[in-house]
C-alpha atoms as an extended CHARMM CRD file, in Angstrom:
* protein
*
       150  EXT
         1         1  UNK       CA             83.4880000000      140.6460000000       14.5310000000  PROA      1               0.0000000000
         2         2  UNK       CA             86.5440000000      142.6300000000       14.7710000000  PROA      2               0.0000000000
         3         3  UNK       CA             89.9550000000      141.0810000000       15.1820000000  PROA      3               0.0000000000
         4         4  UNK       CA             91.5650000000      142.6400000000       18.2180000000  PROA      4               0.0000000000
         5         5  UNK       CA             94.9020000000      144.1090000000       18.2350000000  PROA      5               0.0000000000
         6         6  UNK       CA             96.5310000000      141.5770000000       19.7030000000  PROA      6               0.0000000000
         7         7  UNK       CA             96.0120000000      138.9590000000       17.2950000000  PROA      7               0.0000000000
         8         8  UNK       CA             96.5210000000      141.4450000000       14.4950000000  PROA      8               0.0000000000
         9         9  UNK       CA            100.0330000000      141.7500000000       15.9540000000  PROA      9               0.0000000000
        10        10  UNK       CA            100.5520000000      137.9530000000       15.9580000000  PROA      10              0.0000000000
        11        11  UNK       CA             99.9960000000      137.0970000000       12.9180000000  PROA      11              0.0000000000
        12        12  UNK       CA            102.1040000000      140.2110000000       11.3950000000  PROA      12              0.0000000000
        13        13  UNK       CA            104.6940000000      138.6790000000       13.6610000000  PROA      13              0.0000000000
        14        14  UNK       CA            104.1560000000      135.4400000000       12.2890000000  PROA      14              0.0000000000
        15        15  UNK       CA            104.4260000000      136.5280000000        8.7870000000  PROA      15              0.0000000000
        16        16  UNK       CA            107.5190000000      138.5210000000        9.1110000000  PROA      16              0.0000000000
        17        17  UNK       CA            108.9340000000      135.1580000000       10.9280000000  PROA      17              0.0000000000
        18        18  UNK       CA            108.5230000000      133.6360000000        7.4520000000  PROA      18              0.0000000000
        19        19  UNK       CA            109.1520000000      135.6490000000        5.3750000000  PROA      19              0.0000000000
        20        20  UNK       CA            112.1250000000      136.6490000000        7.3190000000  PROA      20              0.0000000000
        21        21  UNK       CA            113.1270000000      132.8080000000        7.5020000000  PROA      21              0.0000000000
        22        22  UNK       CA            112.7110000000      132.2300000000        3.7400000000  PROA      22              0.0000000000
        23        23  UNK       CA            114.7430000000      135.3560000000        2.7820000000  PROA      23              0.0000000000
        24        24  UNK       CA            117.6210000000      133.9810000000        4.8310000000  PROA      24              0.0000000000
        25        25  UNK       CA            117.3220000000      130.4490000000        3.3070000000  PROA      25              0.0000000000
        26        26  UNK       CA            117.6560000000      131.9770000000       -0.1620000000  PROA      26              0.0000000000
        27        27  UNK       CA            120.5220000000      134.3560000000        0.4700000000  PROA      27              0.0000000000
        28        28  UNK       CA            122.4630000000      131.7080000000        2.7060000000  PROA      28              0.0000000000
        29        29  UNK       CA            123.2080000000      129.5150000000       -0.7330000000  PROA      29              0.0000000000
        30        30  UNK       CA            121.1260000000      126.4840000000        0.3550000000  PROA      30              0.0000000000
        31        31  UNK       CA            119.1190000000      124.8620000000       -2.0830000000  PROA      31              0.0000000000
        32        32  UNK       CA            115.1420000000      126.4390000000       -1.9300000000  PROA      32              0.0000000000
        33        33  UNK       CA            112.9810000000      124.1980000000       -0.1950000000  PROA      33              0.0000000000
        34        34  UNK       CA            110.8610000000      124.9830000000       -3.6890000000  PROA      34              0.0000000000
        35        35  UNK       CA            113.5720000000      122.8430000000       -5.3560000000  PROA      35              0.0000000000
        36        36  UNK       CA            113.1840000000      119.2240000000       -6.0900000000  PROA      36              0.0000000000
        37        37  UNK       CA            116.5950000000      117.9020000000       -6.2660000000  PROA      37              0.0000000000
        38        38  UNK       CA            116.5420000000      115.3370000000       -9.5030000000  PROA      38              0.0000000000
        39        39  UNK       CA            112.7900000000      116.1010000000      -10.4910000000  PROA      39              0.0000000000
        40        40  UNK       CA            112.8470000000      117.5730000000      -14.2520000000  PROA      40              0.0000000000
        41        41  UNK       CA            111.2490000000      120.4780000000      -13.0870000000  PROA      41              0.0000000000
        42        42  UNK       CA            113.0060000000      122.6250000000      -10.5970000000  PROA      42              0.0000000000
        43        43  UNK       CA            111.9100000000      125.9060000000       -9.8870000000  PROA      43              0.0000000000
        44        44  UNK       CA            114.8200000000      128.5850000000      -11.8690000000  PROA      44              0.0000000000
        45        45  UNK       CA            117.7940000000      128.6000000000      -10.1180000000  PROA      45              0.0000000000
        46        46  UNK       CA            117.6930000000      125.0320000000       -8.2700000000  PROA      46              0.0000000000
        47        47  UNK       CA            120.3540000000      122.6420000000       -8.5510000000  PROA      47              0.0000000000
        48        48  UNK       CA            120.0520000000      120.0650000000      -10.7810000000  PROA      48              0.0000000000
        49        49  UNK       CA            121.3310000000      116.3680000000       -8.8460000000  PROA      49              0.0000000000
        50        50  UNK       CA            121.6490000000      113.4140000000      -10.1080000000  PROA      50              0.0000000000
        51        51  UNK       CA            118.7130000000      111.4710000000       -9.7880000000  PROA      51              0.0000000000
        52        52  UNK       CA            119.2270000000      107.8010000000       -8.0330000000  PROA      52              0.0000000000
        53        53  UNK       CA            119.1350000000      105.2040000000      -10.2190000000  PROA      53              0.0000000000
        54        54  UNK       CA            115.7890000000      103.6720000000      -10.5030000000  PROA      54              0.0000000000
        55        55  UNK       CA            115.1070000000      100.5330000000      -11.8930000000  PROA      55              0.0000000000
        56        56  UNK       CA            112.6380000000       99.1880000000      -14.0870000000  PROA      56              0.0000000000
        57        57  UNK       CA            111.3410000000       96.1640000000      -16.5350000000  PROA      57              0.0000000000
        58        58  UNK       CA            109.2800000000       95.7070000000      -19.2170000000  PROA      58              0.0000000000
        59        59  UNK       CA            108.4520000000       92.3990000000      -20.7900000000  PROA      59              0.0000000000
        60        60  UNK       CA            108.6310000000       93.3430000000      -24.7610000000  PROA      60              0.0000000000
        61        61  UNK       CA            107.4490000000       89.5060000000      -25.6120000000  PROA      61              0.0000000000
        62        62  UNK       CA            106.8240000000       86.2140000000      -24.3380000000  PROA      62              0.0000000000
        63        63  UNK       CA            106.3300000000       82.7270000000      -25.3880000000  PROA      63              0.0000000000
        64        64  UNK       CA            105.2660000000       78.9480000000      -24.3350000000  PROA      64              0.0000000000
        65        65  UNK       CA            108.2430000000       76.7890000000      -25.1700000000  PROA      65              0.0000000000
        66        66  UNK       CA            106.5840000000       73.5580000000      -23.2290000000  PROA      66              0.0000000000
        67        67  UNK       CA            104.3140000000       72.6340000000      -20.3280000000  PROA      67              0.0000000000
        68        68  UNK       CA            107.3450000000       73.7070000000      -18.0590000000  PROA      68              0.0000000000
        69        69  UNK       CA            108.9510000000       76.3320000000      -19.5750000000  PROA      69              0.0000000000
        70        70  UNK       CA            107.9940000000       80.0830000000      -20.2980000000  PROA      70              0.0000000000
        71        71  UNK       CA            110.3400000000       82.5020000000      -21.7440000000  PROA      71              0.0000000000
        72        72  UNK       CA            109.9850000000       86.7240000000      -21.4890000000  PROA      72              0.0000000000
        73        73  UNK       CA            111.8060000000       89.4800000000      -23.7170000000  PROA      73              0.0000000000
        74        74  UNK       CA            112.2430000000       91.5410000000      -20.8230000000  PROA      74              0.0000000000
        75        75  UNK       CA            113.6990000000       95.3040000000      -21.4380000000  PROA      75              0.0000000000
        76        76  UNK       CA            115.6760000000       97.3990000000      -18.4820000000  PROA      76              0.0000000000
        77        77  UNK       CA            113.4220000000      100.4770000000      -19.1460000000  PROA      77              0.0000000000
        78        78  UNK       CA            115.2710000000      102.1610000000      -16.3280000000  PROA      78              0.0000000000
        79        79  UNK       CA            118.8290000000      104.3380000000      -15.6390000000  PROA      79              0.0000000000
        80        80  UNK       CA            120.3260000000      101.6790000000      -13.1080000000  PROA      80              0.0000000000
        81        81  UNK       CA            121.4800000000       98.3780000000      -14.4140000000  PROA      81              0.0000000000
        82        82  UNK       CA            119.4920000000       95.2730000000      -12.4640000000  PROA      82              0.0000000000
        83        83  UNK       CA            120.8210000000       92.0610000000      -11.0770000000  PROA      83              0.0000000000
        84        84  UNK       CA            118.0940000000       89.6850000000      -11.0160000000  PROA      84              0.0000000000
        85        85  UNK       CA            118.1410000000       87.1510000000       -7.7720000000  PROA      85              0.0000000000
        86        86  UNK       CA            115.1530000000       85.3320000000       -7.5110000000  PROA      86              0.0000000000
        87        87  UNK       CA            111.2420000000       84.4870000000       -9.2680000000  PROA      87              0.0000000000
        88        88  UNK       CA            107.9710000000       83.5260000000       -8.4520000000  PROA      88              0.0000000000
        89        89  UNK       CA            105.6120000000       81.9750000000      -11.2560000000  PROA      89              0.0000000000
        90        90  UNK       CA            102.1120000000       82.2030000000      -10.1600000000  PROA      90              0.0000000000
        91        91  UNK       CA             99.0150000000       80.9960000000      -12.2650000000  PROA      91              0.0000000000
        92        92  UNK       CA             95.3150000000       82.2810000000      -11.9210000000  PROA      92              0.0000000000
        93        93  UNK       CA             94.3390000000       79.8430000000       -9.1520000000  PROA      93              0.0000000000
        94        94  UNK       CA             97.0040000000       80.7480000000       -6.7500000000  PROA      94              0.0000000000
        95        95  UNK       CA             99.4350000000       78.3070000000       -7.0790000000  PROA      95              0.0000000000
        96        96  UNK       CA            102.6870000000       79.0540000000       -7.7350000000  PROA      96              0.0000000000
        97        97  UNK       CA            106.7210000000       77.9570000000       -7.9140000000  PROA      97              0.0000000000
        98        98  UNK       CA            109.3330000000       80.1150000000       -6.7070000000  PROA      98              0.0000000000
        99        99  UNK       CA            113.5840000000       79.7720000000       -7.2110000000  PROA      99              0.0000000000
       100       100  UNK       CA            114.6240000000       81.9400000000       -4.8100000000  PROA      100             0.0000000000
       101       101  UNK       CA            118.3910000000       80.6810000000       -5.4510000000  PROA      101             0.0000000000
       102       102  UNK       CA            118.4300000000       81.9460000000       -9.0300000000  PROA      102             0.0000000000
       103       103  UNK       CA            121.6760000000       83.5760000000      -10.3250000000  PROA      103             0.0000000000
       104       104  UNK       CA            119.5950000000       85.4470000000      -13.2470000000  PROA      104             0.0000000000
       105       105  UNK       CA            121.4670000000       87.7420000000      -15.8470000000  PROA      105             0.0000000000
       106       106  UNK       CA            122.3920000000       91.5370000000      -15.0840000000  PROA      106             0.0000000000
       107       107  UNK       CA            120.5680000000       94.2650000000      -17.4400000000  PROA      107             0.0000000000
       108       108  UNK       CA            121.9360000000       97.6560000000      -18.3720000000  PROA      108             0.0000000000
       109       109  UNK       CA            119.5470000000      100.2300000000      -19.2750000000  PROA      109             0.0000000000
       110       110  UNK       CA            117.3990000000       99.4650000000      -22.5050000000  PROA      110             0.0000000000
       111       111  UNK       CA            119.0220000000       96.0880000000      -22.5610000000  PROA      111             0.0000000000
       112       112  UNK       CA            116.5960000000       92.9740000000      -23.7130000000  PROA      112             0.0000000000
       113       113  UNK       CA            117.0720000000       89.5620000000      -22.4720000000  PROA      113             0.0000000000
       114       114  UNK       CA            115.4790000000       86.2090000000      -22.7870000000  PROA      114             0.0000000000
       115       115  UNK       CA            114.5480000000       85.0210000000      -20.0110000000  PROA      115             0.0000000000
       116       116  UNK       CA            113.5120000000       81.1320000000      -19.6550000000  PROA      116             0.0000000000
       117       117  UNK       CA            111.3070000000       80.3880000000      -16.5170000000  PROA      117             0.0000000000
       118       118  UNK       CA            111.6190000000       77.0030000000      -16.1010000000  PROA      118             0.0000000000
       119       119  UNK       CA            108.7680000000       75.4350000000      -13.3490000000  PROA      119             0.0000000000
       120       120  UNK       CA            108.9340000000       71.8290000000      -11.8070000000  PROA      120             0.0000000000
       121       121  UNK       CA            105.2980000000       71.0810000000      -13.0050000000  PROA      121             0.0000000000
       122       122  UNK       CA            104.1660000000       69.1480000000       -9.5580000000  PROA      122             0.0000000000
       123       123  UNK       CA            102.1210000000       72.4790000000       -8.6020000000  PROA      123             0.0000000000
       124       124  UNK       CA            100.8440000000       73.6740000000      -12.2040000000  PROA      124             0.0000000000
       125       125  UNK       CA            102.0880000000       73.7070000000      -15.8690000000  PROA      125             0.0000000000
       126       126  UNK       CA            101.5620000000       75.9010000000      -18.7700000000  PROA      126             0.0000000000
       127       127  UNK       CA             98.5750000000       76.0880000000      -20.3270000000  PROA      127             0.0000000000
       128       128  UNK       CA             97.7240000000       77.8320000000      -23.6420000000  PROA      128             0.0000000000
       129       129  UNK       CA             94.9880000000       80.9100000000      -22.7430000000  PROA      129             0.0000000000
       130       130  UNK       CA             95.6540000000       80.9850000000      -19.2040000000  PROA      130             0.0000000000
       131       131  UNK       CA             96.7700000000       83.9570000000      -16.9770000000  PROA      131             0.0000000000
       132       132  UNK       CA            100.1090000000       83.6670000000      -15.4220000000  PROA      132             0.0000000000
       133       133  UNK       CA            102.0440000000       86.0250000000      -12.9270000000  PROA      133             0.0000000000
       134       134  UNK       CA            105.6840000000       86.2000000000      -13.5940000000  PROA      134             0.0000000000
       135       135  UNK       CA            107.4580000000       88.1190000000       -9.9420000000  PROA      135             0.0000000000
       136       136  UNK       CA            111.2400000000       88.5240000000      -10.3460000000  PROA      136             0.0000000000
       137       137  UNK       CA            113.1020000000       90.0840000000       -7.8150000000  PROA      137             0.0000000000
       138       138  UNK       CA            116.2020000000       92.2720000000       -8.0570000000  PROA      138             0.0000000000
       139       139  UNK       CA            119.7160000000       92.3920000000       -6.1480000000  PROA      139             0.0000000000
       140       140  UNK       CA            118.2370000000       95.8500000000       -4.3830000000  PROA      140             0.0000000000
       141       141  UNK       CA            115.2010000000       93.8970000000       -3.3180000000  PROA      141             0.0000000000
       142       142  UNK       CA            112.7370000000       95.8540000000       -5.5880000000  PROA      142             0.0000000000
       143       143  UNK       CA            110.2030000000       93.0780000000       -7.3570000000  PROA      143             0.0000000000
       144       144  UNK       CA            108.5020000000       93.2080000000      -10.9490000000  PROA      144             0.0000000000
       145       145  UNK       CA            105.3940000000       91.4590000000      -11.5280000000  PROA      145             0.0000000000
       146       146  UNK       CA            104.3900000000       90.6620000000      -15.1780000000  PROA      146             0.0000000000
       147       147  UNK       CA            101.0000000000       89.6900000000      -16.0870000000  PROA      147             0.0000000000
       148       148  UNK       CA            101.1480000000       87.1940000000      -19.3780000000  PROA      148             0.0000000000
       149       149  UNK       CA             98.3380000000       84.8930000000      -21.0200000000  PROA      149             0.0000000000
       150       150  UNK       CA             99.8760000000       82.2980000000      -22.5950000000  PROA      150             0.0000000000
C-alpha cells in the first residue's frame, strides 16, 4: 500500500520541524541536548560542569573488639566530604540497635576513619562468624549499608 500524499507531506513537515528546531538549538549557544553536563563523556563541544558532589563509603577493614563493640576502617571513596548523623546495627535475624543522636566524625574524600559501633547488648551482641548489617546515615540523608561477618 501506497502512502498518500498527504501523509507524505506530514511527515516531511515533521522532519523539517526537527531538524529545523535542533539547528536553532545549536546555533543559539545553548548547551546540545546530546550533552551530559558532568558525565565524562560529552559529545565534542559540550560544556564540561562540575559534577555535584556525590558521596560514598567503603569499609577497608573491620574488627570485633567485644560482645558490644564493632569497629570499621571506613574510606570516603567519594568527591564530597560526609558528616555522619546517625547508625543502625542489624544482625542476621532482624534485630537490630539504632543511635539516631550520633554526632559521628566528618570524612573528606579518600579519608579513613575508625569507626567504633558501640551496641547496648539487650537486643543482640557480637558473635564471631555471624552476619551483621552496619547502616550509617549521612548529614544529606543518603545511607550506607555495610555487610560484615565477624
Amino acid at each position: 500500500m501506497r502512502p498518500s500524499n498527504g501523509t507524505i507531506l506530514i511527515s516531511v513537515v515533521i522532519a523539517g520541524l526537527v531538524l529545523g528546531g535542533t539547528v536553532y538549538w545549536e546555533t543559539t549557544g545553548q548547551p546540545s541536548p546530546l550533552c551530559g553536563g558532568c558525565y565524562n563523556y560529552n559529545a565534542p563541544g559540550c560544556p564540561a560542569g562540575p559534577c555535584p558532589g556525590r558521596e560514598a563509603l567503603n569499609v577497608d577493614t573491620w574488627q570485633v573488639n567485644s560482645l558490644t563493640n564493632l569497629t570499621l576502617n571506613i574510606r570516603n571513596t567519594g568527591v564530597a566530604g560526609i558528616a555522619l548523623v546517625a547508625y543502625t546495627v542489624k544482625d542476621a535475624g532482624g534485630y537490630q540497635y539504632s543511635k539516631t543522636s550520633w554526632t559521628g566524625p566528618y570524612l573528606n574524600p579518600n579519608q579513613v576513619v575508625a569507626l567504633n559501633f558501640v551496641i547496648d547488648g539487650g537486643t543482640f551482641t557480637f558473635h564471631s562468624g555471624s552476619w551483621y548489617y552496619i547502616t550509617v546515615t549521612s548529614s544529606r540523608n543518603n545511607l550506607f549499608t555495610f555487610s560484615i561477618r565477624a
